[in-house]
Backbone of each chain as ProteinMPNN parsed JSONL, in Angstrom:
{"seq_chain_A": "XXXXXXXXXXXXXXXXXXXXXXXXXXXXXXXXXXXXXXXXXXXXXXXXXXXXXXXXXXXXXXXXXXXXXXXXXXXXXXXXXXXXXXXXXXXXXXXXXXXXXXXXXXXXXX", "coords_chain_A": {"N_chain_A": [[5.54, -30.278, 48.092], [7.514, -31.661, 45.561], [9.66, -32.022, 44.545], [12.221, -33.658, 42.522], [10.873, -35.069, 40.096], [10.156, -38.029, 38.176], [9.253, -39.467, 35.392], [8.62, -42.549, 33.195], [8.639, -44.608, 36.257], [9.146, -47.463, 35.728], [10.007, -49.136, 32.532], [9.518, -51.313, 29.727], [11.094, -51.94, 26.734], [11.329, -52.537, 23.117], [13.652, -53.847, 21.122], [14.598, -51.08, 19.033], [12.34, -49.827, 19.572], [11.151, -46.54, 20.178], [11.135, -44.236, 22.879], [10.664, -41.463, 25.495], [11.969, -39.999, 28.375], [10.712, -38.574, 31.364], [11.552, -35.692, 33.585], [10.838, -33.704, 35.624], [11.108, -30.092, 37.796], [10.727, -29.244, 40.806], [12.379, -27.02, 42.167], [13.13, -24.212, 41.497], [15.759, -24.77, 39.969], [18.148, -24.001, 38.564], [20.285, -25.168, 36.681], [19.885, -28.661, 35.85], [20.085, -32.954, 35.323], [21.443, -35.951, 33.732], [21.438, -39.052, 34.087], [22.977, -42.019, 33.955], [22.795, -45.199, 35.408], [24.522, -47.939, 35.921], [25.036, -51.764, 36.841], [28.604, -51.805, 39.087], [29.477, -49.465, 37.499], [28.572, -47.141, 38.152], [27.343, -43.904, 38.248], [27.033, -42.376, 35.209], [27.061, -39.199, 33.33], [24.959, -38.607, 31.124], [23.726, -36.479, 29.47], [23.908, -32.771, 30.004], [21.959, -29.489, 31.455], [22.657, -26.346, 31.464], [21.426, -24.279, 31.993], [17.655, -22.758, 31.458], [17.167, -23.848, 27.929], [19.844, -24.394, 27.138], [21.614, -26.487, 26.483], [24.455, -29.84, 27.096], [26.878, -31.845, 26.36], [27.563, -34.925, 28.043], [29.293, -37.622, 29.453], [28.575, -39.935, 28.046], [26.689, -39.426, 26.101], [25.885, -41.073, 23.163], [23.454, -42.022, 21.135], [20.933, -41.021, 22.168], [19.218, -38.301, 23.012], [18.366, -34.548, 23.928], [16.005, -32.797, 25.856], [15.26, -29.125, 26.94], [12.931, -28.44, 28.049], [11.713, -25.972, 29.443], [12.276, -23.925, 32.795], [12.03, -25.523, 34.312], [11.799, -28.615, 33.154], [13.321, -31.528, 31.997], [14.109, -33.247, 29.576], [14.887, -37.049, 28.438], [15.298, -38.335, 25.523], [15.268, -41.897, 23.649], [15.726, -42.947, 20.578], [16.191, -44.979, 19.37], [16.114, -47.417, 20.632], [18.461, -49.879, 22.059], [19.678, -52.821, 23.393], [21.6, -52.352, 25.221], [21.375, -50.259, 26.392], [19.849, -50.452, 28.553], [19.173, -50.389, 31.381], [18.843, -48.123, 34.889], [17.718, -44.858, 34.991], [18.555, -41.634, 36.094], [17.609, -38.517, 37.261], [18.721, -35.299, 37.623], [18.633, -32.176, 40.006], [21.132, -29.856, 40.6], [21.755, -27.883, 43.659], [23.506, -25.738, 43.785], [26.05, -26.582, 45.846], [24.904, -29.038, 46.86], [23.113, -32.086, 44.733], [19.744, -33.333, 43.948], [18.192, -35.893, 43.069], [16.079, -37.425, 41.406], [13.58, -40.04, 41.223], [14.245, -42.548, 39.962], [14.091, -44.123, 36.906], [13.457, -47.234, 36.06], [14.786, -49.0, 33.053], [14.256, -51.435, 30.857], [15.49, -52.792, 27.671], [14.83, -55.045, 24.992]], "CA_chain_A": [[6.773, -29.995, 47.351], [7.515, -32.956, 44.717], [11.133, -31.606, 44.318], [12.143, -33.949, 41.197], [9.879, -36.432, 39.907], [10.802, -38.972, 36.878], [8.083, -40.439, 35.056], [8.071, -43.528, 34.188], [9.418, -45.463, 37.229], [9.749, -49.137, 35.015], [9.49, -49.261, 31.327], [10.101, -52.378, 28.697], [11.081, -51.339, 25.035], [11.626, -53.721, 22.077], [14.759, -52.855, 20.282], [14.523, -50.177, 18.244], [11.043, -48.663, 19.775], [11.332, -45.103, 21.24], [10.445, -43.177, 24.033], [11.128, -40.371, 26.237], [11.951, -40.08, 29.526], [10.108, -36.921, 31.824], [11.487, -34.976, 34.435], [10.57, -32.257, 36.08], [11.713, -30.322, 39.181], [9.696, -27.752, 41.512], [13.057, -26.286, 42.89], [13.742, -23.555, 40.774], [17.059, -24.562, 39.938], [19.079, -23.507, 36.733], [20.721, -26.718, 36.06], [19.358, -30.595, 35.526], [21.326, -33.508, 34.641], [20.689, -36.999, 33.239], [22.655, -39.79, 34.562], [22.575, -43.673, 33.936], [23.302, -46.327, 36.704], [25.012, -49.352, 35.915], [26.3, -52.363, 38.025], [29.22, -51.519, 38.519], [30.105, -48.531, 36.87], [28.378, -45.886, 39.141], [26.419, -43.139, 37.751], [27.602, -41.509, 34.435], [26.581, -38.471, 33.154], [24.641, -38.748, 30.076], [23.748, -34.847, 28.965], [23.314, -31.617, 31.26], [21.567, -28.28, 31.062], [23.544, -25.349, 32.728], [20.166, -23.095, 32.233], [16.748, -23.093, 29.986], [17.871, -22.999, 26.518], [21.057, -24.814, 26.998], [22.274, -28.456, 26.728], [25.511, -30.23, 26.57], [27.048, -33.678, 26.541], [28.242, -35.781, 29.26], [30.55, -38.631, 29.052], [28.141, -41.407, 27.631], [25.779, -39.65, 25.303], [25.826, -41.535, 21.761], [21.727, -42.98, 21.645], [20.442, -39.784, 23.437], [19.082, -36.678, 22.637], [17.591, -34.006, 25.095], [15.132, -31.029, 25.635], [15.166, -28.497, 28.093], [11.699, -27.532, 27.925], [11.836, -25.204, 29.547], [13.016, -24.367, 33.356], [11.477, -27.129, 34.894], [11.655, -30.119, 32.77], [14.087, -32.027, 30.949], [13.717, -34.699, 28.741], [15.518, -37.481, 27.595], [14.776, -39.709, 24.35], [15.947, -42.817, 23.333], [14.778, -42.594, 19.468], [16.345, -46.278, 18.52], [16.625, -48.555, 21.821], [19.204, -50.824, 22.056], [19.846, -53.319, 24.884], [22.968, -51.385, 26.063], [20.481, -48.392, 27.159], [19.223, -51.328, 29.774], [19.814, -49.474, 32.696], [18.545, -47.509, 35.557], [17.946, -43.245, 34.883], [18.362, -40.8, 36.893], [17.322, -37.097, 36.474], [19.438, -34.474, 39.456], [19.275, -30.844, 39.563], [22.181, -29.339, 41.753], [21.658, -26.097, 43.986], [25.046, -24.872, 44.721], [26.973, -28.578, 46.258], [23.806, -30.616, 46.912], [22.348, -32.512, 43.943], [18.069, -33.704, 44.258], [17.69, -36.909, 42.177], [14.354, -38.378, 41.012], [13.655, -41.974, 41.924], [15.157, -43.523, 38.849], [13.688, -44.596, 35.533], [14.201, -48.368, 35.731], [14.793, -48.81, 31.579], [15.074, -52.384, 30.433], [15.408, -52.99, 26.327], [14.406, -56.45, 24.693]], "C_chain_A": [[7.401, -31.308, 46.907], [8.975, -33.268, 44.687], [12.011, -32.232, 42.956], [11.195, -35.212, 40.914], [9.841, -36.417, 38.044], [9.636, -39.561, 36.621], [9.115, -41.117, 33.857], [8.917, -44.106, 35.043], [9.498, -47.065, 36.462], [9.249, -48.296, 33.68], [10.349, -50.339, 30.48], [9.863, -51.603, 27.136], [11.769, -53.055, 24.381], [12.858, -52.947, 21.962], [14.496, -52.311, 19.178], [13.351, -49.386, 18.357], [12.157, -47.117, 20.065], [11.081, -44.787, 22.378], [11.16, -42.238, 24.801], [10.86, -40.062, 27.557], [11.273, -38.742, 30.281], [11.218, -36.689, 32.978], [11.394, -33.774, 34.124], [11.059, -31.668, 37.666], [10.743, -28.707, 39.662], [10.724, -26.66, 42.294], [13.643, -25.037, 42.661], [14.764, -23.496, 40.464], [17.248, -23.967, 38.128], [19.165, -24.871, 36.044], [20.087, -28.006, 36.165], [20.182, -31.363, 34.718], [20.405, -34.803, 34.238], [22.099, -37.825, 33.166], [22.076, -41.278, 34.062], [23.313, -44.104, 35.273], [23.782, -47.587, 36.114], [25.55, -50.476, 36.705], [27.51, -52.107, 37.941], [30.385, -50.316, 37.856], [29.508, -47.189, 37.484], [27.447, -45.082, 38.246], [27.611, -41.989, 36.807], [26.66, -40.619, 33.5], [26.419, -38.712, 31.405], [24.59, -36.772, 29.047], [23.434, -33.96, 30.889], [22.751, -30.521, 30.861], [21.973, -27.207, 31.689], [22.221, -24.175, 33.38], [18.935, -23.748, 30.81], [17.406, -22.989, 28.781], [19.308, -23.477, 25.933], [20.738, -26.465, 26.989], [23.569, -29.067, 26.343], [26.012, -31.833, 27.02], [27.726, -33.889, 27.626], [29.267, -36.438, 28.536], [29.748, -39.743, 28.399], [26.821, -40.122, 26.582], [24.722, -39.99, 23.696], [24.507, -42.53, 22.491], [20.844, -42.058, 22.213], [20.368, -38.597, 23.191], [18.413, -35.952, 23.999], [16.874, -32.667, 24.932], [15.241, -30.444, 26.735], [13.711, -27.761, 27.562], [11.331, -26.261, 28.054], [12.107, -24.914, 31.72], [12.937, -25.725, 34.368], [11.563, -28.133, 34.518], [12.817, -30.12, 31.676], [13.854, -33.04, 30.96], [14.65, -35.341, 28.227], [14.787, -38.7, 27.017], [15.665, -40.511, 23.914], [15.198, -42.887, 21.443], [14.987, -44.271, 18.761], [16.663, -47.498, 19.843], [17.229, -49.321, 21.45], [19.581, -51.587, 23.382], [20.684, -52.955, 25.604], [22.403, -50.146, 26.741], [19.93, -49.436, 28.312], [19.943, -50.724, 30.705], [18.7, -48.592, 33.856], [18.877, -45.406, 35.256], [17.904, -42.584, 35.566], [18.482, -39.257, 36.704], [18.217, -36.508, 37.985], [19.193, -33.266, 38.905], [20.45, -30.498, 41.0], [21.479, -28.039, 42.227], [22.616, -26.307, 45.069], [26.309, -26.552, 44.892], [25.616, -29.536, 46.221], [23.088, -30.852, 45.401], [21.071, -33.167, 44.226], [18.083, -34.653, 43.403], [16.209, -37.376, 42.542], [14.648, -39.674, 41.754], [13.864, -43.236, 40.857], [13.585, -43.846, 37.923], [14.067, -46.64, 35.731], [13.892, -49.144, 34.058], [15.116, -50.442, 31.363], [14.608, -52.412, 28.248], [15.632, -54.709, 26.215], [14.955, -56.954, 23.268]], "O_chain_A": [[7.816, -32.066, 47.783], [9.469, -34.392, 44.771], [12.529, -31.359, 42.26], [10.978, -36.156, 41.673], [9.663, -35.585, 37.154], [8.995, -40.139, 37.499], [10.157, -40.549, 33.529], [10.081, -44.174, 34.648], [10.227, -47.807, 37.121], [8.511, -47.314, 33.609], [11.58, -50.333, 30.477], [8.921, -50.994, 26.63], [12.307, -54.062, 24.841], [13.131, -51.848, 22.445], [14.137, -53.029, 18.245], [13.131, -48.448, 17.59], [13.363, -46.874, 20.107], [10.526, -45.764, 22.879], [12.387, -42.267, 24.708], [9.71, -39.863, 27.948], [11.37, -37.732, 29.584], [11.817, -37.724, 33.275], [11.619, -33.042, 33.161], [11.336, -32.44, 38.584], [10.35, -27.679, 39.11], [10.281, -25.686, 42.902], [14.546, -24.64, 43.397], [15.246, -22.363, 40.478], [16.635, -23.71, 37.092], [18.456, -25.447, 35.22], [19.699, -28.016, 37.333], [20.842, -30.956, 33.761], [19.178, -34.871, 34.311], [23.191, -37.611, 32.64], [20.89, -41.53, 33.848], [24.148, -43.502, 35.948], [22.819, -48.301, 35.836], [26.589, -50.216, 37.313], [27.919, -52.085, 36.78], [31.614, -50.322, 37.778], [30.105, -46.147, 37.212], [26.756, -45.735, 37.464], [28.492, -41.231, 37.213], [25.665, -41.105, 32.963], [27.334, -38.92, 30.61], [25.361, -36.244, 28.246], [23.08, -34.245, 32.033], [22.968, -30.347, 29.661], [21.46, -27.152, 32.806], [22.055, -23.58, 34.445], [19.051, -24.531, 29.867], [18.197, -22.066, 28.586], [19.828, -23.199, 24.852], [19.871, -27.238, 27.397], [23.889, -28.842, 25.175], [25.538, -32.65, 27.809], [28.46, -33.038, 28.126], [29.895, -36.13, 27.524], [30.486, -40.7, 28.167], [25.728, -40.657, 26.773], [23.646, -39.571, 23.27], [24.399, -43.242, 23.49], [19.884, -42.54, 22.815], [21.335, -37.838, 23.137], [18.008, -36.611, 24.957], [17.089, -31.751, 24.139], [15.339, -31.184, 27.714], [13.569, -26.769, 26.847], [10.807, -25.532, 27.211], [12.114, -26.049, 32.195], [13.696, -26.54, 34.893], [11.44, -28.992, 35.39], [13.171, -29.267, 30.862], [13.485, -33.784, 31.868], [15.441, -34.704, 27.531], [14.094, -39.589, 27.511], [16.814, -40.11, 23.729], [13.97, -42.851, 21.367], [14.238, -44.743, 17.905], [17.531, -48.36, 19.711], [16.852, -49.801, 20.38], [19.775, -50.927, 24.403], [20.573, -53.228, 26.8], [22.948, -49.3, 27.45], [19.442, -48.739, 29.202], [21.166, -50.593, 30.764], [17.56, -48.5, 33.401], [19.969, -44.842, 35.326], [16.813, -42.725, 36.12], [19.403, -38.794, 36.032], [18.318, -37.095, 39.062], [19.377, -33.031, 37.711], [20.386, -30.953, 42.142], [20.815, -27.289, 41.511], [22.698, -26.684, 46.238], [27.035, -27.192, 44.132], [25.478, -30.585, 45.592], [22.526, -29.886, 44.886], [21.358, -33.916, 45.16], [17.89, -34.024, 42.363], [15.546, -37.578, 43.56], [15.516, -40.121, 42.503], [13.683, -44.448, 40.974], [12.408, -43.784, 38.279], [15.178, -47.039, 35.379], [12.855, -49.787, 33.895], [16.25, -50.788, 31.695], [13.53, -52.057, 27.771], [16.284, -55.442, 26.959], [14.694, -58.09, 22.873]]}, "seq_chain_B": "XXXXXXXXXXXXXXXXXXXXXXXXXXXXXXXXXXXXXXXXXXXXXXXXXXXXXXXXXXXXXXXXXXXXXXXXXXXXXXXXXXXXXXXXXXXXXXXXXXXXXXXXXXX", "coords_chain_B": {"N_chain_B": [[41.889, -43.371, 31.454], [39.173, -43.368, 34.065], [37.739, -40.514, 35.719], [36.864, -40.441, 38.346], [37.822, -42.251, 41.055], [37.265, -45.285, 42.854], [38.195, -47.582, 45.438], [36.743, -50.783, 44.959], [35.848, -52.557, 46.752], [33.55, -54.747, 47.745], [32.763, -54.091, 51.131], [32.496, -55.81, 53.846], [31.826, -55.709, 57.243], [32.229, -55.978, 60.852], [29.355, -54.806, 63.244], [30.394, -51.89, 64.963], [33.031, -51.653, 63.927], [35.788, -50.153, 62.646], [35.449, -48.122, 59.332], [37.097, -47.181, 56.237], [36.884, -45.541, 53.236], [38.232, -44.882, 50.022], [39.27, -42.538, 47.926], [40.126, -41.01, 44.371], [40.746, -38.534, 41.7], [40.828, -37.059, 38.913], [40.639, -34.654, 37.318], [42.479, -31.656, 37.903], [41.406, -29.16, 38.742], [39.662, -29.345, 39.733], [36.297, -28.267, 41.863], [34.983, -28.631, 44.089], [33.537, -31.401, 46.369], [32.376, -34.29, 47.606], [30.776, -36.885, 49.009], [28.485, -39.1, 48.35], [25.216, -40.785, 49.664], [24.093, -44.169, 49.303], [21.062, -46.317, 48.777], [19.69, -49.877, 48.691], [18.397, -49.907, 45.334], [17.455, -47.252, 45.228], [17.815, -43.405, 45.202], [20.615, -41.638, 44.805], [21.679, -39.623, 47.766], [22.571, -37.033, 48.942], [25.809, -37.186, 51.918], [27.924, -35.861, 53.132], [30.015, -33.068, 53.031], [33.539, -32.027, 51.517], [35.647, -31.131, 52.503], [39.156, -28.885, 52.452], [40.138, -29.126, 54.67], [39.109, -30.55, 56.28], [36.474, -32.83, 57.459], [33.966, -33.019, 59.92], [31.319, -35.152, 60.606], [29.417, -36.385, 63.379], [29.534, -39.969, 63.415], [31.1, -39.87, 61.46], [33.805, -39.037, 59.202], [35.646, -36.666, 56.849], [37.769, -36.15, 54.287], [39.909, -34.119, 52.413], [42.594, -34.166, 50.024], [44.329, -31.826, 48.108], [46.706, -31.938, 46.813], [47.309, -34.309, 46.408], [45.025, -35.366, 44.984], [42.968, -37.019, 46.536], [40.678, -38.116, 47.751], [38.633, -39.204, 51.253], [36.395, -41.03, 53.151], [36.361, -41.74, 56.645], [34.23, -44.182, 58.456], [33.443, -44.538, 62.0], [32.44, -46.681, 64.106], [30.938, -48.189, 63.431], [27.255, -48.943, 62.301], [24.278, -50.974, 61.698], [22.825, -49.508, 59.863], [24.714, -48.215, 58.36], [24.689, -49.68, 55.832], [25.288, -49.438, 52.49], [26.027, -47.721, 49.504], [28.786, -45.778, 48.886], [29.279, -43.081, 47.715], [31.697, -41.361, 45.701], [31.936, -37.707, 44.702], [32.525, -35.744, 42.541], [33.012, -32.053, 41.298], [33.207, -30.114, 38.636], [32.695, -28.723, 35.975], [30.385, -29.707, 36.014], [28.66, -32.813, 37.936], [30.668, -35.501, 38.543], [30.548, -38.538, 39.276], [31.935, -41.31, 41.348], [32.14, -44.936, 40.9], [31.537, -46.507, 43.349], [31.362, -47.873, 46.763], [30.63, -50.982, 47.741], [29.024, -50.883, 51.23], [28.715, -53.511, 53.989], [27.297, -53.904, 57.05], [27.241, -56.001, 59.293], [25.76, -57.888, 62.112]], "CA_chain_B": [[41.359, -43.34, 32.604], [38.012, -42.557, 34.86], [37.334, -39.074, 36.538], [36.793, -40.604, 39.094], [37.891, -43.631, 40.813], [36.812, -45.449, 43.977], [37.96, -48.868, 46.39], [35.26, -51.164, 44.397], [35.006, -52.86, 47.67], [32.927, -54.951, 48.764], [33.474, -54.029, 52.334], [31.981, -56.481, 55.038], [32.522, -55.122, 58.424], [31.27, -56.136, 62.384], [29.135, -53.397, 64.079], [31.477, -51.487, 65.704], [34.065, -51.739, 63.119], [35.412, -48.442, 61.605], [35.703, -48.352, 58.072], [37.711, -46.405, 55.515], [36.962, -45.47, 52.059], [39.397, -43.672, 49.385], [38.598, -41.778, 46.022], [40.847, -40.539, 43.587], [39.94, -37.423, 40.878], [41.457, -36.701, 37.413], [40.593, -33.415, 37.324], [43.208, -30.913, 39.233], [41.169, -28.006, 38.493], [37.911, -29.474, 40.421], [36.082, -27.112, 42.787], [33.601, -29.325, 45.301], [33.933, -32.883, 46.553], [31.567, -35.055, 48.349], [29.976, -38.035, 49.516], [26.877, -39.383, 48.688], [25.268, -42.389, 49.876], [23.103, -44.592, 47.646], [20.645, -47.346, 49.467], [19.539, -50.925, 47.533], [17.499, -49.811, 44.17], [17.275, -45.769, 45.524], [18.084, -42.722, 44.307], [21.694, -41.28, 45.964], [21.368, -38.58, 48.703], [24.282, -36.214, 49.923], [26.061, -37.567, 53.139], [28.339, -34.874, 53.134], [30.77, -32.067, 51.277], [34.651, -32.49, 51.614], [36.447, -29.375, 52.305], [40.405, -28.957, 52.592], [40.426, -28.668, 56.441], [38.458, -31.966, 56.61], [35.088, -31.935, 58.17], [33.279, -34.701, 60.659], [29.809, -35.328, 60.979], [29.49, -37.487, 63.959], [30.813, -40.865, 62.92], [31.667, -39.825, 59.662], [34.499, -37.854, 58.986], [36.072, -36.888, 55.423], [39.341, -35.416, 53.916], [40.163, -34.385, 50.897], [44.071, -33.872, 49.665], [44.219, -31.886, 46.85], [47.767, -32.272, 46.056], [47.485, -35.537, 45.616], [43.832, -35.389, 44.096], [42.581, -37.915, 46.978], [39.636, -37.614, 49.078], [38.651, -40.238, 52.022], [35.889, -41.006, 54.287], [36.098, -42.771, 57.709], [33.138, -44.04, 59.215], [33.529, -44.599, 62.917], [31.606, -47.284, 65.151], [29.779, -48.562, 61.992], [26.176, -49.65, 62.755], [23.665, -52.109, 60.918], [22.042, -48.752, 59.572], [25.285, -47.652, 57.424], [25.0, -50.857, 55.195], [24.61, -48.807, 51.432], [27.084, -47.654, 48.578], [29.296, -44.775, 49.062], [29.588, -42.468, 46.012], [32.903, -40.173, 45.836], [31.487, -37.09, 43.905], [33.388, -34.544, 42.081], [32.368, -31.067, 40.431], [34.18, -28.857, 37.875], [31.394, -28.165, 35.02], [29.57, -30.697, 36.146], [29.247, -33.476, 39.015], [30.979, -36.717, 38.466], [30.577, -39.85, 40.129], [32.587, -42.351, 40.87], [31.686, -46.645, 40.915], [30.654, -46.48, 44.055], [31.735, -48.944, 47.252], [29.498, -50.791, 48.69], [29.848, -51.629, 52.658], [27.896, -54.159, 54.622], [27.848, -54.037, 58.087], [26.877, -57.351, 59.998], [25.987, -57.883, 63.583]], "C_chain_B": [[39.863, -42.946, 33.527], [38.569, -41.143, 35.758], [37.593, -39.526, 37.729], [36.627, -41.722, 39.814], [37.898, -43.827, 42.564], [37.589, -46.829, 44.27], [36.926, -49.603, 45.618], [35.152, -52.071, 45.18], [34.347, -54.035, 47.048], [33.755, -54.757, 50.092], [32.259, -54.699, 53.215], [32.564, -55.935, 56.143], [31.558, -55.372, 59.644], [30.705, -55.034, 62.397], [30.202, -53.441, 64.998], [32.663, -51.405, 64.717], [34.13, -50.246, 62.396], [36.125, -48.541, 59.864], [36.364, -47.212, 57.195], [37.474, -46.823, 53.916], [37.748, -44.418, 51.254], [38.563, -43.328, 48.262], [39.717, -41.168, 45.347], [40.328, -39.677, 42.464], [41.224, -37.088, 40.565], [42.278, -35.608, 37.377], [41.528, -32.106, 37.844], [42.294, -29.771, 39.211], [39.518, -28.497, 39.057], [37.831, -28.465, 41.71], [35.491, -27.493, 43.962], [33.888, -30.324, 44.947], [32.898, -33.045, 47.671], [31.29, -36.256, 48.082], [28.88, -38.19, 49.64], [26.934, -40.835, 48.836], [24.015, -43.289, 48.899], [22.388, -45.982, 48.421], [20.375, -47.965, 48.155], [18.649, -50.138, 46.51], [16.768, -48.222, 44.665], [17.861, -44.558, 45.368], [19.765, -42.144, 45.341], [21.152, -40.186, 46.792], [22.963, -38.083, 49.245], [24.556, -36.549, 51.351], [26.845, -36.669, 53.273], [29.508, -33.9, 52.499], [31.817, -32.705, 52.087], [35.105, -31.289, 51.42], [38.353, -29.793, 52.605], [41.015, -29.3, 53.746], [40.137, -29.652, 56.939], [37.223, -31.547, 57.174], [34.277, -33.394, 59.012], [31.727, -34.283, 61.132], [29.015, -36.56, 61.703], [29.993, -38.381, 63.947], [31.391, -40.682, 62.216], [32.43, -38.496, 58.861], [35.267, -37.864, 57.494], [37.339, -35.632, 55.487], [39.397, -34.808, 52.755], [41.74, -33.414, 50.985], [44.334, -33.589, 48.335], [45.709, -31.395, 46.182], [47.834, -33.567, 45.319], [45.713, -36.096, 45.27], [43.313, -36.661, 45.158], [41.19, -37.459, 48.112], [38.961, -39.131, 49.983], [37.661, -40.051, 52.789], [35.489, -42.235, 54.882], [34.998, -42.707, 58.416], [33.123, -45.004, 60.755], [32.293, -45.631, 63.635], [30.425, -47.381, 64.286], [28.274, -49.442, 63.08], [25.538, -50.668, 61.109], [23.244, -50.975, 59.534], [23.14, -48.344, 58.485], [25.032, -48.491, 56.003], [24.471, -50.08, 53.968], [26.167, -49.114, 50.813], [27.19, -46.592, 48.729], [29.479, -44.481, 47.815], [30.61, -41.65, 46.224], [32.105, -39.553, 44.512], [32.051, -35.952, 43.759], [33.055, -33.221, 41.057], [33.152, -29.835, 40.351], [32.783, -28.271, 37.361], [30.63, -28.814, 35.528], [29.19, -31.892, 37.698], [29.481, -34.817, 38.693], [30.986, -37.774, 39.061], [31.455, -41.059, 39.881], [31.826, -43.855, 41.193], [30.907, -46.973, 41.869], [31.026, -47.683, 44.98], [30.719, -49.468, 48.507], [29.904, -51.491, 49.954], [28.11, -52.485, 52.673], [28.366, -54.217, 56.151], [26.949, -55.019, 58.746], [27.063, -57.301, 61.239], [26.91, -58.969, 63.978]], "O_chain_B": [[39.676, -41.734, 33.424], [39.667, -40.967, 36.287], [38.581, -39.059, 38.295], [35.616, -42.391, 39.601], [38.307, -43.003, 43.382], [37.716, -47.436, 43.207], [35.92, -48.895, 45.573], [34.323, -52.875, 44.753], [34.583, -54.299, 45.869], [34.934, -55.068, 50.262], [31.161, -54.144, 53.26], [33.763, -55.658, 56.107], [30.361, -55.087, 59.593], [31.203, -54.116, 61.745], [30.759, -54.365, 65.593], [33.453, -50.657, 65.293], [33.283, -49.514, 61.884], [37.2, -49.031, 59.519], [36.035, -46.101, 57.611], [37.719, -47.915, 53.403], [37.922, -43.275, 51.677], [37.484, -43.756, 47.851], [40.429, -40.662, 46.214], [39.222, -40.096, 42.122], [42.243, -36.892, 41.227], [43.488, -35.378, 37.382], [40.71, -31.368, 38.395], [42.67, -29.148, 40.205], [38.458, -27.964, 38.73], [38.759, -27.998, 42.371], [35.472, -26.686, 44.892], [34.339, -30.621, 43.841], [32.607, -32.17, 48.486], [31.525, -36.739, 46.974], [28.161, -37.766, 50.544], [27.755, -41.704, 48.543], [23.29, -42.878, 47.993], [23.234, -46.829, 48.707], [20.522, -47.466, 47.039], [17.886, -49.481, 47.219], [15.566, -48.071, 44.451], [19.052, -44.86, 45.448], [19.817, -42.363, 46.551], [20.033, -39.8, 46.454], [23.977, -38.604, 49.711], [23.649, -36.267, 52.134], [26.186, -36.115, 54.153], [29.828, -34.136, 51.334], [31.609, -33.531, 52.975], [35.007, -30.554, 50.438], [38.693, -30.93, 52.931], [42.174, -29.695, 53.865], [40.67, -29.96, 58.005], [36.863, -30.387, 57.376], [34.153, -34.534, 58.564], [31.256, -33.363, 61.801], [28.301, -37.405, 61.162], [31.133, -38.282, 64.399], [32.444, -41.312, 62.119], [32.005, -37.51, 58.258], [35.493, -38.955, 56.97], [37.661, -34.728, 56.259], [38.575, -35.276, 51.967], [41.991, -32.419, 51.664], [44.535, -34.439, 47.468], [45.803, -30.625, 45.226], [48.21, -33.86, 44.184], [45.408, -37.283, 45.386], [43.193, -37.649, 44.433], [41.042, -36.61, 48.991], [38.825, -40.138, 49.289], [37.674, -38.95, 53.339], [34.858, -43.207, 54.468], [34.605, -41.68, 58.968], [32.79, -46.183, 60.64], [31.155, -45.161, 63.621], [29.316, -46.853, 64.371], [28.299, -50.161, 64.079], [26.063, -50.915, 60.023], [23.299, -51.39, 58.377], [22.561, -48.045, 57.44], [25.219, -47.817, 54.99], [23.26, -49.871, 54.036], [27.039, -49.931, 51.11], [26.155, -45.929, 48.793], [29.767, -45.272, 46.917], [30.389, -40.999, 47.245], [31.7, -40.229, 43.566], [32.132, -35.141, 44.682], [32.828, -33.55, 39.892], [33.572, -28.996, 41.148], [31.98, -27.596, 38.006], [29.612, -28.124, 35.47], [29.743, -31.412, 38.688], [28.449, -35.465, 38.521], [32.089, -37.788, 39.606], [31.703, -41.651, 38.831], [30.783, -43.744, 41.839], [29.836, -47.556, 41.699], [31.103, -48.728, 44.334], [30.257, -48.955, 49.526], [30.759, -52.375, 50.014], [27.062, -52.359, 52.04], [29.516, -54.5, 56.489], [25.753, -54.732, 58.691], [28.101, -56.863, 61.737], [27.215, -59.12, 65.161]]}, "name": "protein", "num_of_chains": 2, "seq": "XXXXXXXXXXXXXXXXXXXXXXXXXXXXXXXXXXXXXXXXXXXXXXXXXXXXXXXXXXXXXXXXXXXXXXXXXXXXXXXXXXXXXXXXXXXXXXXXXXXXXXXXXXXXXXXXXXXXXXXXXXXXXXXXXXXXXXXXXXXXXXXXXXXXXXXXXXXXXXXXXXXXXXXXXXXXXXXXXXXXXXXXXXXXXXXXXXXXXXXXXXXXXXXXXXXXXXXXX"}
């Protein structure tokens, strides 16, 4: 039982490549979130998904689009990197009070 | 203003030393409060919820005052082993985090 798991764990981008972040979660939850880490500034919520089919914004997500695949995986893309996305990601789903985070994305842009 | 606002700490502290952290939340209309803890370069993990009544989990007991939107947790007869970053975490739609304070505890 994997419970969430973030691919990739490091990645270097130029500015202005792309890419797209994975998770997935084996817990059957409803919801998944998508957080950044900063020194600093703690963990702010980038988008969330309340259920499949849904998605809505956080507090930080200008640079950031997302998929809910479907109920297992959500995705987030960076479609224009900029060095301000340099950061640490983190995927959570909640069930009920406890949240499950991945083991971070560590994201740097160049 | 932030959602959610923490002590930004640093807290150095002997073993044995008991420590106190505060939190503050925006929100009046939040539903769940907790404490997670967050080791060097690792993902956070729930240390525990925050109910009205208070609630202690061995050393580590928590408050939350939701008149005055504050929630607190003391950690009792600190060891080497607490040494992380406390997260105050708050959930209406969503769960919010705050900055995050980090202790060190030194023999």
């Amino acid at each position: 039982n994997a419970g969430v798991t973030q691919t990739p764990k490091f990645q270097v981008l130029k500015t202005g490549q792309s890419m797209t972040l994975q998770c997935a979660q084996d817990m059957n939850h409803n919801s998944m979130y998508w957080y950044r880490q900063d020194p600093g500034m703690g963990l702010r919520l980038i988008y969330y998904s309340a259920s499949e089919g849904t998605t809505d914004k956080g507090e930080v997500p200008n640079g950031y689009n997302v998929s809910r695949l479907n109920k297992r995986e959500f995705s987030l893309r960076l479609e224009s990197a900029a060095p301000s996305q340099t950061s640490v990601y983190f995927c959570a789903t909640p069930d009920g009070d406890e949240a499950f985070f991945g083991q971070g994305t560590r994201l740097t842009v160049v | 203003r932030k959602e959610v606002e923490q002590d930004p700490g640093p807290f150095n502290v002997p073993e044995g030393a008991t420590v106190a952290f505060n939190c503050t939340y925006s929100n009046s209309a939040s539903q769940s409060f907790f404490w997670y803890r967050q080791d060097c370069r690792k993902e956070p993990k729930l240390l525990m919820s925050v109910y009205s009544s208070g609630n202690e989990d061995g050393r580590f007991t928590a408050q939350l005052n939701r008149a005055s939107q504050y929630i607190s947790l003391l950690i009792r007869d600190s060891k080497l082993s607490d040494s992380a970053t406390y997260l105050c975490v708050v959930n209406f739609n969503d769960m919010r985090f705050g900055a995050g304070t980090r202790l060190t505890v030194k023999p």
